[in-house]
N, C-alpha and C positions, 0 to 999 in steps of 0.2 A: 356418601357425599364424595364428586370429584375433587382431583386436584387442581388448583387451577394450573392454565396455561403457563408454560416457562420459555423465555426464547430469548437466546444471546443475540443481539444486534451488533454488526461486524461493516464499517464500512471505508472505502478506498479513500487515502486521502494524500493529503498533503505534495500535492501537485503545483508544481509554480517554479520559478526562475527569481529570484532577488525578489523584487519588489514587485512583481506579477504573480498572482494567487488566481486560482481556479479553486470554488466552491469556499463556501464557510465552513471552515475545518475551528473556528473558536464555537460557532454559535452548534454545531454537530455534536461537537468532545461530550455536550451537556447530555447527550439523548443517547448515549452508544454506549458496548462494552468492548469494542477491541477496533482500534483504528489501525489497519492495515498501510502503511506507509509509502508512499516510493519510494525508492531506491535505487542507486544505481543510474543516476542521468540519465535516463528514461523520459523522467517527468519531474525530476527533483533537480534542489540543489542544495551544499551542506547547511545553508542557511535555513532553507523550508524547512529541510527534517529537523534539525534542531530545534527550532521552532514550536514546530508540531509536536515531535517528542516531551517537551515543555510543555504544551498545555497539555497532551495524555496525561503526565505525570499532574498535572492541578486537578485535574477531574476524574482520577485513579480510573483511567481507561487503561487497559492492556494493549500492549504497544506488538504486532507484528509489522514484518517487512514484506512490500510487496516490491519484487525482484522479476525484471523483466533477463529469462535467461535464454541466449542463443546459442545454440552448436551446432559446428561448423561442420559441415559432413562434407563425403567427396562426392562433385559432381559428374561421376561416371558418365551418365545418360547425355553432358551438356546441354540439358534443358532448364539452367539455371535456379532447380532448386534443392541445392544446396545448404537453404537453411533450414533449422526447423527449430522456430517459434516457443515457448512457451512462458506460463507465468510460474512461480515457485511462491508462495507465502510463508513465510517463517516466523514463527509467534514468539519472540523476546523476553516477552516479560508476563 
């Protein structure tokens, strides 16, 4: 006899400024097991995360940060790219 199937659901949230929100991150927290956050003014702000992190903690979802991080490199070349880009996740809890 198999096992059944097993699969973590992990999904981006808690995006918004004060009283502007992007996506249902209450009606989400029910169906998931690790809500990746923003962080970092990116897409947040300390209210959202808050927020957010409060209802993960109601619905014992595992709380990571999703970390929007850039470093700054020299633009030898002067063709302006300089940056480079990436996301970091860091799991919390």
């Amino acid at each position: 006899m198999s096992k059944p199937l097993r699969a973590t659901v992990n999904c981006d949230m808690g995006e918004g400024f004060s009283l502007y929100t992007i996506g249902d991150d209450e009606g989400f927290m029910k169906t998931i097991h690790l809500a990746n956050i923003a962080c970092g003014f990116h897409a947040s702000d300390f209210s959202v995360m808050n927020k957010t992190v409060g209802l993960a903690k109601t619905n014992n979802v595992l709380v990571g940060a999703a970390v929007l991080s850039v470093a700054r490199l020299p633009d030898l070349e002067g063709d302006e790219e300089e940056l480079e880009d990436g996301w970091d996740n860091i799991v919390l809890s």
